[in-house]
Structures are given as structure tokens and as C-alpha cells.
PADOTOR-963297 format. One line per 10 residues: their letters; for each residue x, y, z of C-alpha. Coordinates in nm, 3 decimals. Layout:
% PADOTOR-963297
A = X Y Z  ... $
% end
This chain:
% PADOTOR-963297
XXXXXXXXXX = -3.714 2.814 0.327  -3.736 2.601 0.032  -4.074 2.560 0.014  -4.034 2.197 0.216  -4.280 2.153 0.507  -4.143 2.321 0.834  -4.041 2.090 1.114  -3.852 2.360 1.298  -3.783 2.762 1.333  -3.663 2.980 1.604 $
XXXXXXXXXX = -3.611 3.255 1.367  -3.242 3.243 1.331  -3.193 2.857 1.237  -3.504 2.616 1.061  -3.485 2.275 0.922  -3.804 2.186 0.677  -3.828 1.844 0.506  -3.486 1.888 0.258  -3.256 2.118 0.470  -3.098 2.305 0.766 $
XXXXXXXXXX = -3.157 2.684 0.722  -2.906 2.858 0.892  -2.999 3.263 0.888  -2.756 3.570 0.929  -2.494 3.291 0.831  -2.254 3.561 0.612  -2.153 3.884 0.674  -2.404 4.025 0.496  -2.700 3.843 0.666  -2.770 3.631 0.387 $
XXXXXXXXXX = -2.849 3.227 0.487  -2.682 2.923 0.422  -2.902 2.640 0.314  -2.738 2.292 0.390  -2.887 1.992 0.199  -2.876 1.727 0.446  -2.725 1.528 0.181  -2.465 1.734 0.201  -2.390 1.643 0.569  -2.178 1.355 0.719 $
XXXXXXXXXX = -2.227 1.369 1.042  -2.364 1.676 1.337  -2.179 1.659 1.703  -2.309 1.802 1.992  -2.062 2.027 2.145  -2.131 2.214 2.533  -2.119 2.591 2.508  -1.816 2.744 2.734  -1.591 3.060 2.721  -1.329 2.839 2.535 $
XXXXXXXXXX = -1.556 2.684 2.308  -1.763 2.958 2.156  -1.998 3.056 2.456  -1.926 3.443 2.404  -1.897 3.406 2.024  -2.163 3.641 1.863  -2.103 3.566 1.504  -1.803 3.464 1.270  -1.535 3.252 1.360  -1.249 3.268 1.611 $
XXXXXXXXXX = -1.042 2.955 1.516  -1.120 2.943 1.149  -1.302 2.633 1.133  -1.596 2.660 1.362  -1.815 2.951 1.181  -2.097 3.048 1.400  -2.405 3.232 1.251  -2.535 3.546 1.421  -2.689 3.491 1.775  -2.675 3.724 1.996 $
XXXXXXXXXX = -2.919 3.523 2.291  -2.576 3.259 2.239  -2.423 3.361 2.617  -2.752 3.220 2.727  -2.740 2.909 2.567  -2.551 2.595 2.692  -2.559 2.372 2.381  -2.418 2.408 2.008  -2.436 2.163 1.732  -2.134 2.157 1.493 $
XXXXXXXXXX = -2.218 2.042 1.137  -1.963 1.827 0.897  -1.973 1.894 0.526  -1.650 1.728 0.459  -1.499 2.079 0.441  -1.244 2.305 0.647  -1.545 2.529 0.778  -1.743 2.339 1.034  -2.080 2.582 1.075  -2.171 2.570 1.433 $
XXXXXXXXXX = -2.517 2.674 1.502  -2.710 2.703 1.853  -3.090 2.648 1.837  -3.317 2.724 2.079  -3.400 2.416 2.090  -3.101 2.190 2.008  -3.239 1.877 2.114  -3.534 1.913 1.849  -3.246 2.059 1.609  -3.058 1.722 1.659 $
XXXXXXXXXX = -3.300 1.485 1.657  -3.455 1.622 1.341  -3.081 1.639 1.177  -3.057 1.260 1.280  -3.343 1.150 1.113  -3.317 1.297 0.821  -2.929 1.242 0.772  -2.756 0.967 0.571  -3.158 0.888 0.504  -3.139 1.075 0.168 $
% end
């Protein structure tokens, strides 16, 4: 974290007062930190077989990047983040409606 005060963690994604952590984001388990400064805009997205339900980690399209989950196949939500960039990273919190909410308030507000 970056010292900020926690809001949320499940462990593999947290969000404190300055930024989404997203954990086991590379391929060598390191995080991605995302400013929410850095982010336009987040857009819910349903979790499906086409659209990333049985992704594990990585990408399969080459712009939705997903961070390591394996609990994923479980999960029926995913929210897909816009830097401006190619690479969208797609995460899927446990609890996505918390995730969201917290990445609406804090978005665009910086």
C-alpha cells in the first residue's frame, strides 16, 4: 500500500485513500499501483466464458490484462479500468460493488 488509509482489501486487489492496488498484476507477482488520477473512467463488465470468466491471469485479447485470480470462475462481475492506454487492466474484487463505488468517489475528484 502506499501508506494511505485502507478503504478496501481482499488480498489480491486494495484501494486506500490515493490508489487502486492491484497484486500479482505482472508475471512476476509484482503489483501495479494506479493513481486514481491516472484513471478516466472504470466500466463494469459481467464475467462469461467469452469475456474473461475462465481467465486466470494475463491477457487473451491483448487489451484486457487480468491480474492473478484464481477464485475468478466463481465470480460474476469484473471491473475494467481506463488509463487512456492500449492495456485496459481488468480486475475482479471480491467485492466489486465496494471496489466501484470507492473508484467512483474518488475518480475525476483528484
Amino acid at each position: 500500500m502506499n501508506n494511505g488509509t485502507v478503504l478496501y482489501d481482499d488480498g489480491r486487489i486494495a484501494c486506500d485513500d490515493r490508489s487502486v492496488i492491484i497484486r500479482r498484476y505482472y508475471a512476476w507477482g509484482a503489483a501495479k499501483t494506479i493513481p486514481y488520477t491516472a484513471i478516466r473512467g472504470v466500466t463494469r463488465s459481467p464475467l462469461t466464458g467469452l469475456t474473461g470468466k475462465w481467465r486466470i491471469w494475463g491477457s487473451s485479447d491483448f487489451v484486457h490484462w487480468w491480474n492473478l485470480d484464481p477464485g475468478r470462475p466463481k465470480k460474476e462481475t469484473a471491473l475494467v479500468i481506463d488509463l487512456g492506454k492500449r492495456i485496459l487492466p481488468t480486475i475482479t474484487p471480491d467485492d466489486a460493488d465496494t471496489v466501484e463505488r470507492i473508484l467512483a468517489d474518488h475518480v475525476g475528484s483528484n
